[in-house]
NUVO-744950 format. One record per residue: residue number from 1; x, y, z of N, C-alpha, C in turn. Coordinates in steps of 0.001 Angstrom, whole numbers, m for minus. Layout:
<nodes>
<node NUM, <X, Y, Z>, <X, Y, Z>, <X, Y, Z>>
...
</nodes>
This chain:
<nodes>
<node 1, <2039, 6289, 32886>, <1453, 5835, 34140>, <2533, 5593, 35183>>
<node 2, <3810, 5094, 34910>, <4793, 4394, 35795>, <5653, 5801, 35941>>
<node 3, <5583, 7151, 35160>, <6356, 8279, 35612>, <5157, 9242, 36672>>
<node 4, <3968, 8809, 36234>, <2980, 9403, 37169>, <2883, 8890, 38553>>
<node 5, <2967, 7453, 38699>, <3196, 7047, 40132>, <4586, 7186, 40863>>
<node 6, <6006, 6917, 40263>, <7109, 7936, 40416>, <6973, 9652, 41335>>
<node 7, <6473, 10230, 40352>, <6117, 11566, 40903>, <5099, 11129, 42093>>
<node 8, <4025, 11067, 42160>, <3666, 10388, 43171>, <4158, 10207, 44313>>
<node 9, <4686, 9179, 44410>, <5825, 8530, 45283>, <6572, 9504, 45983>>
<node 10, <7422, 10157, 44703>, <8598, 11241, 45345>, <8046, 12411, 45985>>
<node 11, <6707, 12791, 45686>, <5387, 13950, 46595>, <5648, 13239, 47459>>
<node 12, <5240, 12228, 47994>, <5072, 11673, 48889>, <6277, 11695, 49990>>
<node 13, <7211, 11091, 49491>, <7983, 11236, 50164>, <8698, 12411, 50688>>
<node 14, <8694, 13161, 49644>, <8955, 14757, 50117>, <8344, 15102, 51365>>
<node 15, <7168, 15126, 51263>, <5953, 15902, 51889>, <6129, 15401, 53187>>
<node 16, <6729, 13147, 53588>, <7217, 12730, 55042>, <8371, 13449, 55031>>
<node 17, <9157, 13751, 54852>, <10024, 14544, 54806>, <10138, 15992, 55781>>
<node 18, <9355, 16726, 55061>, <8855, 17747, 55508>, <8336, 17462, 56586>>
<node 19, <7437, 16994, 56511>, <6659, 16795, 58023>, <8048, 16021, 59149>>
<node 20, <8655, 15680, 59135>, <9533, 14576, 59836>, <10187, 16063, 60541>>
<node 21, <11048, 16998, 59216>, <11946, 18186, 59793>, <10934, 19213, 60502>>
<node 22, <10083, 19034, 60210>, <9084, 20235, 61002>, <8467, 19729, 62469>>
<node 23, <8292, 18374, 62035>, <8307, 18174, 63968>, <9230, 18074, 64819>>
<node 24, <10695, 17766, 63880>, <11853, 17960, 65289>, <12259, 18904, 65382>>
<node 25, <11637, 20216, 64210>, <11750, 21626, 64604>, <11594, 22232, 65691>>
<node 26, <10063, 21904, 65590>, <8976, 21822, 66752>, <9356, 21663, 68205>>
<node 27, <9601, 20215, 68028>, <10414, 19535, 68905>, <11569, 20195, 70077>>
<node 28, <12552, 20849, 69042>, <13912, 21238, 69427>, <13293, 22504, 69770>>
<node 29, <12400, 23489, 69334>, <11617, 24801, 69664>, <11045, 24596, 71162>>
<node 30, <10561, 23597, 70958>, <9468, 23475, 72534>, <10604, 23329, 73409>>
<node 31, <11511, 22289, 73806>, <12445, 22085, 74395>, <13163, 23334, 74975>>
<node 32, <13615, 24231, 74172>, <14268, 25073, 74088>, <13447, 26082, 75125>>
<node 33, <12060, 26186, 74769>, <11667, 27317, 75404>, <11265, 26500, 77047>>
<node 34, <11215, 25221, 77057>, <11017, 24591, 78154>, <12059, 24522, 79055>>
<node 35, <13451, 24499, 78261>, <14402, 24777, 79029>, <14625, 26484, 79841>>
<node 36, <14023, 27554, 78867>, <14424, 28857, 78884>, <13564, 28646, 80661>>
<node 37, <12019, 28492, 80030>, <11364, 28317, 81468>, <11771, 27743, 82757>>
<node 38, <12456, 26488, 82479>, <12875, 26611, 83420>, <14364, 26226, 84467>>
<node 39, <15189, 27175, 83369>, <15785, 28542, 84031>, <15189, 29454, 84805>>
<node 40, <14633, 30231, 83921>, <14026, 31389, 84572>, <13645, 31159, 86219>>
<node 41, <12554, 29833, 85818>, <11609, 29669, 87290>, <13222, 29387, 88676>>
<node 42, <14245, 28342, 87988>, <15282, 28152, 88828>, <16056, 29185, 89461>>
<node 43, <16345, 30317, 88720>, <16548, 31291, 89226>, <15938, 32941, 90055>>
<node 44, <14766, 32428, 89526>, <13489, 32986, 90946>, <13704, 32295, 91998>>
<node 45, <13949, 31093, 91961>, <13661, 29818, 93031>, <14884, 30457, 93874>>
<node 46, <16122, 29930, 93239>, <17085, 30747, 93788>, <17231, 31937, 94487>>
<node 47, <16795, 32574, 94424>, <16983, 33863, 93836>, <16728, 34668, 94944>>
<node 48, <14848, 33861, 95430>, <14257, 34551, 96223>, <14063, 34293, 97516>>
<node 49, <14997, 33008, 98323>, <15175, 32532, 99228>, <16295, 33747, 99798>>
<node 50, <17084, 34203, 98769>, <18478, 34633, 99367>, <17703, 36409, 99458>>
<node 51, <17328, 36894, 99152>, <16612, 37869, 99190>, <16023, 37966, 100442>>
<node 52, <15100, 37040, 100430>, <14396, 36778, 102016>, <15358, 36753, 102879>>
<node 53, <16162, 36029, 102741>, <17660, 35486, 103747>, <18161, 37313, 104122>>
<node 54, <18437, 37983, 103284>, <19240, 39291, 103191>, <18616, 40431, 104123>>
<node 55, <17042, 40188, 103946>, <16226, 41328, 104258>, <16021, 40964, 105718>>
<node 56, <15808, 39435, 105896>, <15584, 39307, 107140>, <16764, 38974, 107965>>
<node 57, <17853, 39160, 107610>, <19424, 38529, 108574>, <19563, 38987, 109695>>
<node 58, <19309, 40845, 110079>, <19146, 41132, 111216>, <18469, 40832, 111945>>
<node 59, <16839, 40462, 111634>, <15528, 40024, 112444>, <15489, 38570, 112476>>
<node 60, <16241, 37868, 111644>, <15624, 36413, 111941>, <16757, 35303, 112565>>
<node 61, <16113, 34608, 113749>, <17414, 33776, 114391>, <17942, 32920, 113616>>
<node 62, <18970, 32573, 114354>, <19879, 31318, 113638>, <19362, 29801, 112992>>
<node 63, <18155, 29388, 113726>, <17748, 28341, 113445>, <16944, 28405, 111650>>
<node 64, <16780, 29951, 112198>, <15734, 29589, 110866>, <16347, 29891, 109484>>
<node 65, <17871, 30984, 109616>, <18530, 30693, 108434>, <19092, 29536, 108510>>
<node 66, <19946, 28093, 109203>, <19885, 26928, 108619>, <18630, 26224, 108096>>
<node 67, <17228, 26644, 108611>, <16449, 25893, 107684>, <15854, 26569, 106408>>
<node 68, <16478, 27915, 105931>, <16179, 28750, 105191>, <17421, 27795, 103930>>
<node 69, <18703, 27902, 104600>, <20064, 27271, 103939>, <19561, 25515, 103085>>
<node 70, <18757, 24969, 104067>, <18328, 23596, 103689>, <17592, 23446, 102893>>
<node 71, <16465, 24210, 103000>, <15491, 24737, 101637>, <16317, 24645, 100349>>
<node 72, <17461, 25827, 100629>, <17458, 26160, 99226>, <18573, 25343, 98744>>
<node 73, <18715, 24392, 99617>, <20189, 23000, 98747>, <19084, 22844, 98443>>
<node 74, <17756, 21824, 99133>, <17022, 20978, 98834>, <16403, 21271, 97004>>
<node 75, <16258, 22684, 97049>, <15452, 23536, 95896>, <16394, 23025, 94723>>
<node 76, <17659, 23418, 95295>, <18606, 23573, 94163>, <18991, 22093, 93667>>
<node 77, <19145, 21420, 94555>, <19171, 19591, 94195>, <18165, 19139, 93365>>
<node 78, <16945, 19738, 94078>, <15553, 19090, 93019>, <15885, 19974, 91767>>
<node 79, <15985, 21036, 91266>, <16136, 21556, 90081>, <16777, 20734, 89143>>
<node 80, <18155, 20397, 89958>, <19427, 20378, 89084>, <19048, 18497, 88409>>
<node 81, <17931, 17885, 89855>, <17980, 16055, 89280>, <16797, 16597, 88257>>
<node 82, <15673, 17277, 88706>, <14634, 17398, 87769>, <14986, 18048, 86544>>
<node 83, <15099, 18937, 86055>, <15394, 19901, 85371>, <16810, 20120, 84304>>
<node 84, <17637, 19842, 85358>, <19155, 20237, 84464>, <19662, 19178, 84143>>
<node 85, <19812, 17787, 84817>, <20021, 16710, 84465>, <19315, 16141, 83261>>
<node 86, <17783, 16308, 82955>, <17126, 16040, 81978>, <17841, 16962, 80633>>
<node 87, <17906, 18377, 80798>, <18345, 19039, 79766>, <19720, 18779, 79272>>
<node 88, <20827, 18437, 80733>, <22083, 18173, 80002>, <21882, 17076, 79208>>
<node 89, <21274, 16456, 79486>, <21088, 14352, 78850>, <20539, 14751, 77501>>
<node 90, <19399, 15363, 77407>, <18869, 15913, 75641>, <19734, 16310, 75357>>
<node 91, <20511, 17548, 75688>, <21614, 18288, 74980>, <22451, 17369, 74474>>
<node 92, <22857, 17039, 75162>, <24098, 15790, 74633>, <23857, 14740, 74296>>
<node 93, <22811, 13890, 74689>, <22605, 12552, 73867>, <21221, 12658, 72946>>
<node 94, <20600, 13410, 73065>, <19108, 12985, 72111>, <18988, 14441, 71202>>
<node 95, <19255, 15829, 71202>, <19498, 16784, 70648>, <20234, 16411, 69570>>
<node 96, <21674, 15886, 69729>, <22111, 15737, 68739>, <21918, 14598, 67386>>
<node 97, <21086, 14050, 67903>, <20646, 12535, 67411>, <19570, 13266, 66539>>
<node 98, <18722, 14122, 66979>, <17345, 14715, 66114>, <18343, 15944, 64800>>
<node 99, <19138, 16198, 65503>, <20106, 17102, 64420>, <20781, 16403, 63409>>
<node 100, <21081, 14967, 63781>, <21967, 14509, 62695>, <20900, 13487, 61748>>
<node 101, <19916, 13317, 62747>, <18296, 13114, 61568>, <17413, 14113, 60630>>
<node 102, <17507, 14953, 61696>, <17285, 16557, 60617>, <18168, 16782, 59281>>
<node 103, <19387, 16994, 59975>, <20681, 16873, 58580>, <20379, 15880, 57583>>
<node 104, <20220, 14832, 57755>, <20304, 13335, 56998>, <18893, 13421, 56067>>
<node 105, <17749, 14255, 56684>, <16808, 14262, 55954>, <16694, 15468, 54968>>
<node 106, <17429, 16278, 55981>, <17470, 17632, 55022>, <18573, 17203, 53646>>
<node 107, <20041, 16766, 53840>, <20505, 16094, 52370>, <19320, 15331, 51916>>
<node 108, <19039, 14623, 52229>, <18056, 13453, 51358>, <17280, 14274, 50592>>
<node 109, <16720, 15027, 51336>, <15165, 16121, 50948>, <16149, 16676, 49923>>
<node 110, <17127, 17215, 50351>, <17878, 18265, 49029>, <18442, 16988, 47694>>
<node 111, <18827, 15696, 47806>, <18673, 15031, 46697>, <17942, 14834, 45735>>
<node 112, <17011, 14478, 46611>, <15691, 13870, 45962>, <14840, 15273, 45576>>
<node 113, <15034, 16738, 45800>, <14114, 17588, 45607>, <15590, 18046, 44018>>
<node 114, <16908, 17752, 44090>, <17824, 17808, 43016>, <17257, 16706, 41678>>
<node 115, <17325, 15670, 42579>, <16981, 14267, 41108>, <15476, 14544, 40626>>
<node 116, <14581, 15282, 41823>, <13904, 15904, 40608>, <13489, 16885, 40467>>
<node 117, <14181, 17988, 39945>, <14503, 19530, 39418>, <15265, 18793, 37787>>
<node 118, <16197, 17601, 37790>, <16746, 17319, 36822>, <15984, 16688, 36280>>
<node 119, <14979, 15703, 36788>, <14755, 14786, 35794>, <13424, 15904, 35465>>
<node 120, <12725, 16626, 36003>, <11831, 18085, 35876>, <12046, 18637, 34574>>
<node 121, <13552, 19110, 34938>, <14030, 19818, 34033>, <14606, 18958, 32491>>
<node 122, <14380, 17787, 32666>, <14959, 16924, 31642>, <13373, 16831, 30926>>
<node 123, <12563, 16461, 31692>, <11382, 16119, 31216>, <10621, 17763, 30325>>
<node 124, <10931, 18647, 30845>, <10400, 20037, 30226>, <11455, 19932, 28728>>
<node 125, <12649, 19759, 29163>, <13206, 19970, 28011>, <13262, 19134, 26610>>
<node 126, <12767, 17854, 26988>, <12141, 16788, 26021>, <11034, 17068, 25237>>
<node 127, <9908, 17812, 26687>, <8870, 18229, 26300>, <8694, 19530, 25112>>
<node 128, <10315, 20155, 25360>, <10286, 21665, 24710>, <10417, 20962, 23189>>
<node 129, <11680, 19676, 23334>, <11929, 19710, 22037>, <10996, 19265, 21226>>
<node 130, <10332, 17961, 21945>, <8696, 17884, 21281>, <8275, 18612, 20956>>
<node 131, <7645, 19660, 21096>, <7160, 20707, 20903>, <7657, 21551, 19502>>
<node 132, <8569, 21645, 20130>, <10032, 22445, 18888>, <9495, 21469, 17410>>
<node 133, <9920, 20477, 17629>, <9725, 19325, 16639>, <8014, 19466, 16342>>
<node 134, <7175, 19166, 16957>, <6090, 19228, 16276>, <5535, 20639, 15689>>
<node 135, <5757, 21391, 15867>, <5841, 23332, 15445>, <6758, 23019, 14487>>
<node 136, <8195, 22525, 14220>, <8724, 22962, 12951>, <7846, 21911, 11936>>
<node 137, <7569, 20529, 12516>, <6421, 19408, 11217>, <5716, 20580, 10609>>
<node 138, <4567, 21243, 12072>, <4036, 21626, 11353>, <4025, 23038, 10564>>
<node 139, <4813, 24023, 10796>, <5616, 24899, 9796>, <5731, 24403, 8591>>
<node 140, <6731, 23242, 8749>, <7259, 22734, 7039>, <6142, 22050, 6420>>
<node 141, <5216, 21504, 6961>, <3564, 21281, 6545>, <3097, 22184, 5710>>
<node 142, <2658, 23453, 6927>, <1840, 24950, 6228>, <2860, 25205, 5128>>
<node 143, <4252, 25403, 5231>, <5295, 25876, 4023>, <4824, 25148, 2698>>
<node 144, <5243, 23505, 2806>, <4827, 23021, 2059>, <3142, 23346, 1060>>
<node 145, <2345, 23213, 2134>, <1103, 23186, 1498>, <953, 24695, 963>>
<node 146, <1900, 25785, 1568>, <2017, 27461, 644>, <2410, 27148, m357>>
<node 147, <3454, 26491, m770>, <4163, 26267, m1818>, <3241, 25863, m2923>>
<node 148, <2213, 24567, m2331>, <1526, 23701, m3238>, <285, 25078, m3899>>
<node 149, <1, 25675, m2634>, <m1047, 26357, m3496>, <m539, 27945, m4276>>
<node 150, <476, 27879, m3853>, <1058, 28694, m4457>, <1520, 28483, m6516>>
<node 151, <1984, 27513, m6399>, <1820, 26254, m7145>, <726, 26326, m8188>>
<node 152, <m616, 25936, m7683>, <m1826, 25911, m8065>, <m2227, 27296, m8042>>
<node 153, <m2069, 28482, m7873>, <m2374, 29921, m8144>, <m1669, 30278, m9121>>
<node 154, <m179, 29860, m9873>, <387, 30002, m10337>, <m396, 29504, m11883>>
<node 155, <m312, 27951, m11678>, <m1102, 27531, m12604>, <m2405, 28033, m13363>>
<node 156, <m2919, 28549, m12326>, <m4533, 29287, m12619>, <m4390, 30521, m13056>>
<node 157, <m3474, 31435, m12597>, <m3097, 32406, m13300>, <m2689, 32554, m14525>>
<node 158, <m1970, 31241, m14937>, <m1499, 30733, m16076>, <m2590, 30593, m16926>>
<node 159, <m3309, 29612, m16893>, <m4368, 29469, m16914>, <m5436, 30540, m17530>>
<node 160, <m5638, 31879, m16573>, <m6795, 32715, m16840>, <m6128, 33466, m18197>>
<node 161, <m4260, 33351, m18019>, <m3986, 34285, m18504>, <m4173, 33730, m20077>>
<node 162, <m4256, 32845, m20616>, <m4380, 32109, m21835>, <m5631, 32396, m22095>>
<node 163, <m6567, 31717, m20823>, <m7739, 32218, m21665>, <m8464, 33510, m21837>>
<node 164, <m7453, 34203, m21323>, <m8355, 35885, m21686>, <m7367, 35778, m22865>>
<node 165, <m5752, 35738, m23579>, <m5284, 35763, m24858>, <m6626, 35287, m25830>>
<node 166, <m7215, 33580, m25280>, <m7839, 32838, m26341>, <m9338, 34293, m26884>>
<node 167, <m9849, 34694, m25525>, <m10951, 35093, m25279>, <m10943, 36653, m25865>>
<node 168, <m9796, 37185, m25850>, <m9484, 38110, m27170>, <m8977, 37816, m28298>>
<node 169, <m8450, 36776, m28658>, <m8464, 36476, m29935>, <m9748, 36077, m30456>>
<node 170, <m10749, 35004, m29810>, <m12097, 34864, m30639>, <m12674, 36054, m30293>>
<node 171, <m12631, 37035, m29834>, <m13246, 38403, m29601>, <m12826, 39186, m31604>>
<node 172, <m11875, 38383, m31397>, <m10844, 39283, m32863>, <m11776, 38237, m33754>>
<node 173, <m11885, 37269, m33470>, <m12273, 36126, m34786>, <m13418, 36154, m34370>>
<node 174, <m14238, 36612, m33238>, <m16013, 36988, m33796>, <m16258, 38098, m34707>>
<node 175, <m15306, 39643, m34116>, <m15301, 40574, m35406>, <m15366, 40098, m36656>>
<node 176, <m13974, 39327, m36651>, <m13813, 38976, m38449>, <m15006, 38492, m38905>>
<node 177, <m15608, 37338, m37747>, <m16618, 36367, m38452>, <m17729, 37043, m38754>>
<node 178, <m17977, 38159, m37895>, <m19212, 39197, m37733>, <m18899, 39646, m39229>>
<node 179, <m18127, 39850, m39539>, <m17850, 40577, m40695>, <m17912, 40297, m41945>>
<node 180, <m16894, 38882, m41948>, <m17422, 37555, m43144>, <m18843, 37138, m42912>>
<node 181, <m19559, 37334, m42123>, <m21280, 36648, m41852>, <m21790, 38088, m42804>>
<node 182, <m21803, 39318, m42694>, <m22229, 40180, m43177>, <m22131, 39756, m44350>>
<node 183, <m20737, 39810, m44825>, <m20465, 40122, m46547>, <m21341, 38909, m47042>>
<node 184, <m20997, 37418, m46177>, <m21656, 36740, m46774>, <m23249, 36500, m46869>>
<node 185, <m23928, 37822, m45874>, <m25404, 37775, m46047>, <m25961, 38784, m47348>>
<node 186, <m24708, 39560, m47364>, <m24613, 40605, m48508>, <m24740, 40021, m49689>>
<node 187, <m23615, 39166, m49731>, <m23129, 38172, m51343>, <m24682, 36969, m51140>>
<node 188, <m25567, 36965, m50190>, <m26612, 35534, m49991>, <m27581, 36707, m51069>>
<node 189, <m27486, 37777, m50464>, <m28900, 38225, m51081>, <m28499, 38992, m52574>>
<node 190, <m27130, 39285, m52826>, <m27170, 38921, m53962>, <m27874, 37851, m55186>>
<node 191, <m26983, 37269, m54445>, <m27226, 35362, m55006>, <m28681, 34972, m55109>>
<node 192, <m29711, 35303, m53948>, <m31033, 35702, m53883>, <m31207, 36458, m55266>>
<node 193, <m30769, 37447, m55409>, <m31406, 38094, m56666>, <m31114, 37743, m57690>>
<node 194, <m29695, 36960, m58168>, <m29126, 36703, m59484>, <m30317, 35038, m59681>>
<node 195, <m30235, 34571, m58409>, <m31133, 33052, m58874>, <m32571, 33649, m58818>>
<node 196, <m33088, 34867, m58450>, <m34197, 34742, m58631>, <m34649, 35158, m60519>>
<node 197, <m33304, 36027, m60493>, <m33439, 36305, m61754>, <m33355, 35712, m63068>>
<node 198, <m32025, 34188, m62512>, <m31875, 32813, m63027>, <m33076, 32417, m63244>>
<node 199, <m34311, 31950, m62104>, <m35107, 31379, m62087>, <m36209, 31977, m63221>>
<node 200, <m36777, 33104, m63127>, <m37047, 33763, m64108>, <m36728, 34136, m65343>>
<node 201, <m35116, 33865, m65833>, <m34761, 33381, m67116>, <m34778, 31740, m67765>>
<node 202, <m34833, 31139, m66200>, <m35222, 29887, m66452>, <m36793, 29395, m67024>>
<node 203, <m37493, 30327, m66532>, <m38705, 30061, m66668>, <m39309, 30672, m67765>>
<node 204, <m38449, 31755, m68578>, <m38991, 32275, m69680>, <m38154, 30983, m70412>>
<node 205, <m37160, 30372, m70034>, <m36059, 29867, m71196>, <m37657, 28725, m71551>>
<node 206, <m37486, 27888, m70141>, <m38821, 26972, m70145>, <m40002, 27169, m71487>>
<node 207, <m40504, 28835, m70818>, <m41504, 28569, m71917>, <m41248, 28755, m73454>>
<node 208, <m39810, 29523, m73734>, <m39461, 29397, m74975>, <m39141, 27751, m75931>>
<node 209, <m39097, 27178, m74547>, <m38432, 25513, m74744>, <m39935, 24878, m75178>>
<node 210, <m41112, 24998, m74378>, <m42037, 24434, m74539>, <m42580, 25060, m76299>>
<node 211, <m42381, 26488, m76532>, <m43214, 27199, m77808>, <m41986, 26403, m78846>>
<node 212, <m41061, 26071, m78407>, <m40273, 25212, m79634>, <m40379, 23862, m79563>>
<node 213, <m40669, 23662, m78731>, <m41242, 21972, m78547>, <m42376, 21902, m79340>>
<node 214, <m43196, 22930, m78784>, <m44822, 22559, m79981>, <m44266, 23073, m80800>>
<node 215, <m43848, 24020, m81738>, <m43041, 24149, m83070>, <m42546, 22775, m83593>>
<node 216, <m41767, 22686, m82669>, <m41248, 20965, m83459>, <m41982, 20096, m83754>>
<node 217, <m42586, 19982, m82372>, <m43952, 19204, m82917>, <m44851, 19027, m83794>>
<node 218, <m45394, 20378, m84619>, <m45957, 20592, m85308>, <m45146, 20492, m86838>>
<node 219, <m43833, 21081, m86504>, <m43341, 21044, m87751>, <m42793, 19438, m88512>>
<node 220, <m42306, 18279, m86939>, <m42950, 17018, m86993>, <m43941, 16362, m88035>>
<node 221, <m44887, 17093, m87439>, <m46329, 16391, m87669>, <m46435, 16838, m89627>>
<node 222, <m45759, 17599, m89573>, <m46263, 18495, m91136>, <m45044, 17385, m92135>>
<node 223, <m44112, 17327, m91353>, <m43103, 16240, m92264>, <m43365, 15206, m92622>>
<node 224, <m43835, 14546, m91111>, <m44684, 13341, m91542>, <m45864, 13007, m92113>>
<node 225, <m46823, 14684, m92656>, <m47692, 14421, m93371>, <m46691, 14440, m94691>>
<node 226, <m45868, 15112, m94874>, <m45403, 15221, m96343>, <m44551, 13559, m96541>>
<node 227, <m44351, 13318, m95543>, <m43526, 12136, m95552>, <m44265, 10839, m96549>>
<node 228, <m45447, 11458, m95782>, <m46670, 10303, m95942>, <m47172, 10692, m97200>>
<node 229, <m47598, 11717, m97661>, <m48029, 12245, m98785>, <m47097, 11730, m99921>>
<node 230, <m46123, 12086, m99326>, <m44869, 11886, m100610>, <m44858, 10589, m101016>>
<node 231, <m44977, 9889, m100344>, <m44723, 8164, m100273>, <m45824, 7668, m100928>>
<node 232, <m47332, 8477, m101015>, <m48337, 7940, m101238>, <m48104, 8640, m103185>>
<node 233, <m47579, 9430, m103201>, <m47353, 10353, m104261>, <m46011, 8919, m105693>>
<node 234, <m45298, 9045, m104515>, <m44083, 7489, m105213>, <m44671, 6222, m105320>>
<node 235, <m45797, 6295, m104572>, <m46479, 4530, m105132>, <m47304, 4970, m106097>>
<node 236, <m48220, 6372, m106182>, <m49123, 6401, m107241>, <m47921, 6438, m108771>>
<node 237, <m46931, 7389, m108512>, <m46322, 7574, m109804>, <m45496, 6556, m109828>>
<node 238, <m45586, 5468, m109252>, <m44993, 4163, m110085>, <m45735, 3286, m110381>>
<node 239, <m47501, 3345, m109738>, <m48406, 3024, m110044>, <m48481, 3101, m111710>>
<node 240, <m48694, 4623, m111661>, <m48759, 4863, m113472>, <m47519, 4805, m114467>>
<node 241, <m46376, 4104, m113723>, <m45369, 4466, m114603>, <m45390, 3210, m115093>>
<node 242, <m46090, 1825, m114317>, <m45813, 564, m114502>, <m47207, 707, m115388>>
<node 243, <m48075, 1203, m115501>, <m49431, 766, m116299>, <m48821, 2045, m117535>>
<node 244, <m48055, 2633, m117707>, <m47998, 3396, m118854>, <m46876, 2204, m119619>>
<node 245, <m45868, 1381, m118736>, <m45453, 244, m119372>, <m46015, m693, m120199>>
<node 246, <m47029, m893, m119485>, <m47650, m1761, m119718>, <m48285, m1628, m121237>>
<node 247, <m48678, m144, m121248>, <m49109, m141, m122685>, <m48283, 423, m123982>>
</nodes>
């Protein structure tokens, strides 16, 4: 805010500046051609009395070239209090006074349009390095963050590259397994047939187990009739062995 009103200011002042040298331009222009004018008119004035005087010298009496002569002091007096006296007095006292204000403003104007071209040029070049500086941040930013994903592509590549190794090796170990699953559906239905055939030797063994079970059973039952028989056979024949004692 305080370099914006600065600039400001120094517009400003420039710009009275300018305007100040352009009106005593002006000034010293108008003068100049006011003086040219009147010259010029002074020397018509002049000019054309003596002309008249020349043409008419043979025809006109004496009286009237002294009042022709009086005229033209009178002309030439009024010129010189009106006219030349005013211009010598600017020339020399107020001409040079607007010149050495012109000068004084024109250095100033050329300082102050110097102090700021520098501080301009100081301020662009602050501005450049800012610039410079925030372009290389952000360079070494984007670098950085290439790096990072560079980084992370690296990794992932890493990455895919393992798992296509893993993803052909279980490609290799689904074959195998495809393969061990076969044999072992091969060796299942074997096994299917040897237990079915188990089962069916089991089941004849079974009923051979049961036809010797009732065998036993029976042959059991026949022991323990003889068992019983026999026993009934050892009480009768000691029955009679004790009554054949007896007698």
């Amino acid at each position: 805010m305080a370099n914006r009103n600065r600039n400001r200011n120094r517009k400003r002042k420039n710009k009275e500046l300018e305007d100040k040298k352009i009106k005593s331009s002006k000034e010293i222009k108008s003068n100049k051609n006011k003086e040219k004018k009147l010259t010029k008119a002074t020397k018509e004035v002049v000019k054309t009395p003596k002309e008249k005087e020349a043409k008419k010298e043979n025809n006109t009496p004496i009286k009237e070239k002294k009042k022709d002569n009086i005229v033209s002091k009178l002309l030439t007096g009024s010129f010189i209090v009106l006219f030349a006296l005013p211009s010598v007095y600017y020339f020399t006292k107020i001409a040079p006074t607007h010149t050495a204000q012109i000068d004084k403003l024109t250095n100033e104007n050329k300082v102050i349009k110097k102090e700021f071209e520098t501080k301009l040029s100081n301020a662009l070049k602050t501005q450049k390095e800012i610039e410079e500086k925030k372009f290389n941040d952000k360079l070494k930013e984007e670098i950085q963050k290439s790096e990072k994903l560079n980084k992370e592509l690296l990794t992932k590549e890493t990455k895919i590259t393992e798992l296509n190794k893993q993803l052909k090796a279980n490609s290799t170990n689904k074959q195998g397994i495809e393969e061990e699953l076969k044999k072992a559906s091969q060796k299942n239905e074997k096994l299917k047939i040897e237990l079915l055939a188990t089962q069916t030797k089991v089941t004849e063994l079974q009923e051979i187990i049961k036809k010797e079970a009732k065998k036993k059973y029976e042959l059991q039952k026949q022991i323990i009739f003889l068992v019983t028989k026999g026993k009934e056979l050892e009480d009768k024949f000691k029955a009679l062995k004790a009554s054949t004692l007896k007698q």
